[in-house]
C-alpha positions in Angstrom: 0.0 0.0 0.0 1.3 3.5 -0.9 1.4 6.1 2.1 -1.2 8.4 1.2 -4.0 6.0 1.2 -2.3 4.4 4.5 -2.8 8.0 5.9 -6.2 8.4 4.8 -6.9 4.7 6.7 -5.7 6.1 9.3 -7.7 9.2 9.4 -10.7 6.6 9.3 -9.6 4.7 11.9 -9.8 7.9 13.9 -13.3 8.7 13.2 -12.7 11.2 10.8 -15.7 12.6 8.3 -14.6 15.7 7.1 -11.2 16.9 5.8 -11.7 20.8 4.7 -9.1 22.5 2.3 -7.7 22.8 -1.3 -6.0 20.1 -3.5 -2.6 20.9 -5.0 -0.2 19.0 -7.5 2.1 18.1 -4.5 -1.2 16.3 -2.8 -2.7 14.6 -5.4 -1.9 11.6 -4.0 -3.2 12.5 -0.6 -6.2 13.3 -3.0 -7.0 11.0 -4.5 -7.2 8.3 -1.7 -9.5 10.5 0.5 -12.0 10.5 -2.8 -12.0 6.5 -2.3 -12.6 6.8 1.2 -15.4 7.5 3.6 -13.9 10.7 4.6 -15.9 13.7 2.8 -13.7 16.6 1.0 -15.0 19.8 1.8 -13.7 22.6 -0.6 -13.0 25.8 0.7 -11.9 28.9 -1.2 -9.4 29.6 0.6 -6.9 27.5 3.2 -7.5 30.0 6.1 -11.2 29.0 5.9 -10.4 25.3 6.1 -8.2 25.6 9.1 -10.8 27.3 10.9 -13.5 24.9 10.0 -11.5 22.2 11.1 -11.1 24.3 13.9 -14.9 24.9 15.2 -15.4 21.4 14.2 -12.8 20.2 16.6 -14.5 22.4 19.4 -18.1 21.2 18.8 -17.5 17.8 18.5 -14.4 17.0 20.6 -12.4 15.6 18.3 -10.0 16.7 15.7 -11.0 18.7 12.8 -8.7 18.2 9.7 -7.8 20.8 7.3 -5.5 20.0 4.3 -3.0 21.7 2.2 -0.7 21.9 -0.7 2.9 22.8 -0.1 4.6 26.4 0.4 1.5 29.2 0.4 -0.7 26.8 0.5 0.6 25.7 4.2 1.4 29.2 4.9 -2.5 30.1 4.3 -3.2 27.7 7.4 -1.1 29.5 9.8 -4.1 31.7 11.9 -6.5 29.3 11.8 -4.0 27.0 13.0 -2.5 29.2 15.7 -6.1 30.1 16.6 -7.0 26.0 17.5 -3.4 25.9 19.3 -4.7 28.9 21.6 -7.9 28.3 22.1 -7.7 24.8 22.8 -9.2 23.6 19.8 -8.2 19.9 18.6 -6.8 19.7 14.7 -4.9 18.1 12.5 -3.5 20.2 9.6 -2.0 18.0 6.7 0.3 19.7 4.3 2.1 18.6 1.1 6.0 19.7 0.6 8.4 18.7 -2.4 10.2 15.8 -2.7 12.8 14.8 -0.1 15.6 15.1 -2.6 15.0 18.7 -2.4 14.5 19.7 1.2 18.0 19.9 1.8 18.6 23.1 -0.6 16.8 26.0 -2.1 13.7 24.9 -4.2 11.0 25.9 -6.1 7.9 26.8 -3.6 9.9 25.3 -0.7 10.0 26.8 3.0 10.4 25.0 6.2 7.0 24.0 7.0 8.1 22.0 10.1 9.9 25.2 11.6 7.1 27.1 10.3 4.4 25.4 12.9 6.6 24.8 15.2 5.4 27.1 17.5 1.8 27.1 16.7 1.3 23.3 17.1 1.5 21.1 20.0 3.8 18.2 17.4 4.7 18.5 14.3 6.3 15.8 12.2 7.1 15.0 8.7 6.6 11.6 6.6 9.9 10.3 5.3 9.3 6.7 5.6 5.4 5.5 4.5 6.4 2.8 7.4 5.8 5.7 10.0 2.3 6.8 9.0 0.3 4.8 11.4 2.4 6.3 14.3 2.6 9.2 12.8 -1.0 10.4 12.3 -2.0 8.1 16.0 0.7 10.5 17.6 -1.1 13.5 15.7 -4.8 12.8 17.3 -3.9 11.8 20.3 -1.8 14.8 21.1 -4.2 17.5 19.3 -7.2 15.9 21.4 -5.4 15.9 25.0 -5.6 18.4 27.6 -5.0 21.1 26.8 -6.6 20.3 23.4 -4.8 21.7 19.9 -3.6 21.8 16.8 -0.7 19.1 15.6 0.7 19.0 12.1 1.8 16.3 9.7 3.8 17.0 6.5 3.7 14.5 3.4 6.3 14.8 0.8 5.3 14.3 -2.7 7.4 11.4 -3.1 6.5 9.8 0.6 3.0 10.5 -0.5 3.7 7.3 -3.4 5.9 5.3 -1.5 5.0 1.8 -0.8 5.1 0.8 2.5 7.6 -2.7 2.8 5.1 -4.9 4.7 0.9 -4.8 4.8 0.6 -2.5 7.4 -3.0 -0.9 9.5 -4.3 1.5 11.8 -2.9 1.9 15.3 -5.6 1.4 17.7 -7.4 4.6 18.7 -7.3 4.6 22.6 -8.7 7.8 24.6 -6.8 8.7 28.0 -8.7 10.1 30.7 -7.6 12.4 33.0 -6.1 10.6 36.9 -8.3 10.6 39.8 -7.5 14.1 42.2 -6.2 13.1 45.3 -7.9 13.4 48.3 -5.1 15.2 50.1 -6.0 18.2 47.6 -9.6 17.4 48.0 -9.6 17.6 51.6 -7.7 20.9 51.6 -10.0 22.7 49.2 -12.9 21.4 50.7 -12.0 23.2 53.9 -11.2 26.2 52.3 -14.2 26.4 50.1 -16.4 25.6 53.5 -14.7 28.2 55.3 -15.1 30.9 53.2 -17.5 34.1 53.6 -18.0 35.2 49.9 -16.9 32.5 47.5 -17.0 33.1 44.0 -16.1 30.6 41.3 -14.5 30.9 38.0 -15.7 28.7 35.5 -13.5 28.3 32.2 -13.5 26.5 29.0 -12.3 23.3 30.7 -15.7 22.9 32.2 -17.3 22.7 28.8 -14.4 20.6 27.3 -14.3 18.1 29.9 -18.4 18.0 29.9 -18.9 19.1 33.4 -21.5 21.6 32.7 -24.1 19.6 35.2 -21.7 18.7 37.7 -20.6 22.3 38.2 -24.4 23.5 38.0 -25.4 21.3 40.8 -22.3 22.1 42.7 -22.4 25.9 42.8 -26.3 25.9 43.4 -25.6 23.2 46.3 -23.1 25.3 47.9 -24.7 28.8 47.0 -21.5 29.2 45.6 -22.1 32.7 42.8 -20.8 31.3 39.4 -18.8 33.7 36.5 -17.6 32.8 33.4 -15.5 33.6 30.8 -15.8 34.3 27.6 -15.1 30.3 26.1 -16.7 29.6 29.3 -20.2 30.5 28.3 -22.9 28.5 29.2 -20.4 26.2 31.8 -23.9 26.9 33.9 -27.1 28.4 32.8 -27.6 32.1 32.5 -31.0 31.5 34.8 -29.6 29.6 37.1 -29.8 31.7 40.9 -25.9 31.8 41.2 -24.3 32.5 37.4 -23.3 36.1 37.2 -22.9 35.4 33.6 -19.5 36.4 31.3 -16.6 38.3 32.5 -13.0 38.6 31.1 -12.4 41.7 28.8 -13.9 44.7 29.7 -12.5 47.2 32.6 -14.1 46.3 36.0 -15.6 42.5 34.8 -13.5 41.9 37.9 -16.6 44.0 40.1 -19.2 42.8 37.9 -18.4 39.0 38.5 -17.7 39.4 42.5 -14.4 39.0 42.5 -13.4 42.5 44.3 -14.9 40.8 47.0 -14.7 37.5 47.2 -12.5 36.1 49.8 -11.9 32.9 48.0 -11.7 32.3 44.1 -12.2 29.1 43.2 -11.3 28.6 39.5 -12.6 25.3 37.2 -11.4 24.7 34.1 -9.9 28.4 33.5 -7.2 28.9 31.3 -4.7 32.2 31.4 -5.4 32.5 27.6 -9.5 33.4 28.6 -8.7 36.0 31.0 -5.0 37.7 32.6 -5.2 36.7 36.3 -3.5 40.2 36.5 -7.0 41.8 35.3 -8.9 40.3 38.4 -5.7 39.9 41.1 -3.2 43.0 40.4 -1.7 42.4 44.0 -1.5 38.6 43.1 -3.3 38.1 47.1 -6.9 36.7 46.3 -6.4 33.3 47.8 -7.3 30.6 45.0 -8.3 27.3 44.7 -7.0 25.7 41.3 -9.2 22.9 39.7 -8.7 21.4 36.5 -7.2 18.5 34.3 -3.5 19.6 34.3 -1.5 21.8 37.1 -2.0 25.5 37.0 0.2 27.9 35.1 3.1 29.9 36.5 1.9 33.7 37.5 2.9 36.1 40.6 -0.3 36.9 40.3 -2.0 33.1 39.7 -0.6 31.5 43.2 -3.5 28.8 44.1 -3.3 27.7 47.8 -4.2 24.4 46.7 -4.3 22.6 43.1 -7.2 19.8 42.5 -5.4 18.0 39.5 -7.9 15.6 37.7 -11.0 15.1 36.1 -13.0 17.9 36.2 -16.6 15.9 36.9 -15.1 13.5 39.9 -13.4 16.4 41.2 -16.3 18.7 41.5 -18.3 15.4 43.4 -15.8 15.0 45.3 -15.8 18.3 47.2 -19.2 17.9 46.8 -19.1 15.2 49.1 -17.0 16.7 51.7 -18.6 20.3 52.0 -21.4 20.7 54.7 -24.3 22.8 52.5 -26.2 24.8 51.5 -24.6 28.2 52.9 -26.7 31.5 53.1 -28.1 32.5 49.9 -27.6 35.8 50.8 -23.9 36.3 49.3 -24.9 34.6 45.8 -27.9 36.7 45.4 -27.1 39.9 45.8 -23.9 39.5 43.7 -26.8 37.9 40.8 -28.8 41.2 41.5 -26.0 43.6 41.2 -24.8 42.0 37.9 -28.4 41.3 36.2 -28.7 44.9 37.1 -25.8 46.8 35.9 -26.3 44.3 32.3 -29.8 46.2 32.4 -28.7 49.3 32.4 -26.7 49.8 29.7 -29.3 48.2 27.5 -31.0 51.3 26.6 -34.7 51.9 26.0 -36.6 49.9 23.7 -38.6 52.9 23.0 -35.2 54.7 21.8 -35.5 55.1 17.6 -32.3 53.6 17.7 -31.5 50.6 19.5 -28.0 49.9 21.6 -26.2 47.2 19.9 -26.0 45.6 23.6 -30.0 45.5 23.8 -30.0 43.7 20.1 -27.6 40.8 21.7 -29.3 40.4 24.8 -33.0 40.2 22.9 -30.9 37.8 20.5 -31.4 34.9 23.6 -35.5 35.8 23.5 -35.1 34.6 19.3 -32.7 32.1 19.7 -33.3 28.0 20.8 -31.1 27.0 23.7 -29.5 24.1 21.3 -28.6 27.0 18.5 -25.0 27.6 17.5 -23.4 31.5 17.6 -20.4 32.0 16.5 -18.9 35.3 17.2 -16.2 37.2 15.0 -13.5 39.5 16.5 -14.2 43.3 17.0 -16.3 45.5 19.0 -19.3 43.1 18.5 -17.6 40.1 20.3 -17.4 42.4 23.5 -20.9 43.2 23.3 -21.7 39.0 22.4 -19.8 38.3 25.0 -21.2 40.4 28.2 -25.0 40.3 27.0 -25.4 37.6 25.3 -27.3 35.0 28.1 -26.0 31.2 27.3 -28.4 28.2 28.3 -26.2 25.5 27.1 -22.5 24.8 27.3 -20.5 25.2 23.7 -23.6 26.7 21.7 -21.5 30.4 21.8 -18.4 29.9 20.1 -15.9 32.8 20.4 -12.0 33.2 19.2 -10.1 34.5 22.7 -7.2 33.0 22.9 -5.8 34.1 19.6 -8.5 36.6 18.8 -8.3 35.8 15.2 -10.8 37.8 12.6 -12.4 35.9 10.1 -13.3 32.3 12.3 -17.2 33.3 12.5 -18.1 33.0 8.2 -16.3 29.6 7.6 -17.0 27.9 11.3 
């Protein structure tokens, strides 16, 4: 078997139904196996589009979108869309052509270093020199693009890999899916204490939540516990805008920080938040706010991000966990008023509906009134995706899809 339709076998192995892009000379290969396959070739009119539908594909569905390419500006045209899945923790795998091996070592027509080139925009990138490699190759490529933190990896095909035979019958790897370790009940222990000790409790809830589908466990948890609930912007709909305790999106605009309670809270308790959603600096300048640090992975390295205790696991088991071991509910008090203050101040800069004119913050909040809770919005980048992001009122988690981590223009059309 030649390696390009070993690589498309592979991309069916790994549950793959779309591959979005442009064909090239240098991928005809690659081509012409995916039109003998059960994976469907989107066109796009341009590669930028197809990384960012494999992109928004890789958010909505969990697994990895796939965009494809030809060699030199035909890779190049993936680059933001690329970057954008790498930041905002979207999984994808971008394919690319390149010339023949023979070449690579000197100056060529249409070549550049594609592997230096997404480097630093990908969590792997590899090349196929040997058709032998492509079942590790594209098993290493998923597995790494769709495990926390979830992103973009990159495999390049060399026209003359792409017809290679491989020396013996080879197949798929098998596709195997790793789940996040158990948090320990030392941590659990010592953020349950903290979280039952504190006067005005406010939890962050990040893109994790969604990602790692503990939506209901976190709604159950903070209405339990009384506990107020603000998200950010890829954290919309982590609880639903109705619910007594959400205090809705923060993360951009000056004094979110007041708006989502954190100005007074005595203890943040952040789930599934990510530095790329929202600068700790914004919301703890003095890098004092005491913070509990829950999530899949270990938190990042701030002065001003200095948790007092790290639950490191899955994001569903941890949240029962502390369930478990906090005596509830507290007073509603805390929790309502910080609902009332923020429902409030939203209100206000809506602007009257009698007004000749309406405020473009009153059309996105009357957008939820139109909308079904299961509809899809994608937001662009500008102006507007402040305004989407403050007043427009989520019901489910990933129905409000928004570019913040890279804050990439042009995601909303193709997505």
């Amino acid at each position: 078997m030649k390696a390009a339709p070993l690589l498309v076998s592979c991309l069916e192995n790994e549950g793959v139904r779309f591959a979005f892009g442009i064909p090239g000379e240098e991928n005809l290969e690659l081509m012409n196996a995916l039109r003998d396959s059960s994976v469907r070739f989107i066109l796009t009119r341009h590669e930028g589009a197809a990384a960012f539908m494999a992109d928004v594909c890789g958010r909505l569905t969990g697994h990895a979108g796939v965009c494809v390419a030809t060699l030199g500006p035909g890779a190049t045209n993936l680059v933001t869309g690329v970057a954008d899945a790498f930041l905002d923790r979207a999984p994808l795998v971008a394919i690319t052509a390149q010339a023949n091996l023979s070449k690579i070592h000197r100056e060529s027509h249409q070549f550049i270093d594609i592997l230096r080139l997404f480097g630093p925009i990908t969590k792997w990138s590899a090349r196929v020199e040997s058709p032998d490699t492509v079942p590790e190759i594209v098993r290493k490529a998923f597995k790494l693009a769709e495990a926390e933190k979830p992103g973009s990896t990159h495999i390049e095909l060399p026209e003359d890999a792409a017809e290679a035979e491989t020396s013996t019958d080879l197949a798929p790897l098998p596709r195997d899916v790793i789940r996040p370790p158990a948090p320990d009940r030392e941590s659990l222990d010592k953020a349950a204490g903290l979280i039952q000790h504190a006067e005005r409790p406010v939890i962050l809830a990040g893109n994790g939540v969604i990602r790692g589908g503990a939506s209901p466990e976190l709604t159950k948890f903070a209405e339990d516990l009384q506990i107020p609930v603000a998200h950010t912007f890829m954290g919309k709909g982590t609880i639903p805008w109705t619910s007594p305790v959400s205090l809705l999106t923060i993360g951009v605009l000056p004094g979110d920080h007041e708006l989502g309670g954190l100005d007074e809270a005595d203890l943040v308790v952040c789930i599934g938040f990510d530095f790329v959603e929202y600068e700790p600096r914004s919301w703890n300048p003095r890098g004092d706010r005491r913070i509990v640090h829950i999530d899949s992975l270990p938190a990042e390295i701030s002065r001003h991000y200095v948790p007092a205790v790290e639950v490191v696991g899955e994001i569903r088991e941890s949240l029962r966990g502390l369930r478990d071991r906090i005596r509830g509910p507290r007073d509603s008090g805390w929790a309502r008023r910080k609902r009332e203050r923020a429902i409030r101040t939203l209100e206000s800069e809506l602007g009257d509906v009698a007004e000749r004119s309406l405020k473009p913050q009153r059309i996105v909040w009357d957008l939820r009134d139109i909308l079904e809770p299961d509809d899809l919005l994608l937001s662009d980048v500008g102006a507007h995706k402040l305004w989407l992001g403050r007043f427009f009122r989520s019901v489910k988690p990933n129905t409000v899809l928004v570019s913040n981590g890279l804050a990439s223009m042009g995601i909303a059309l193709p997505g």
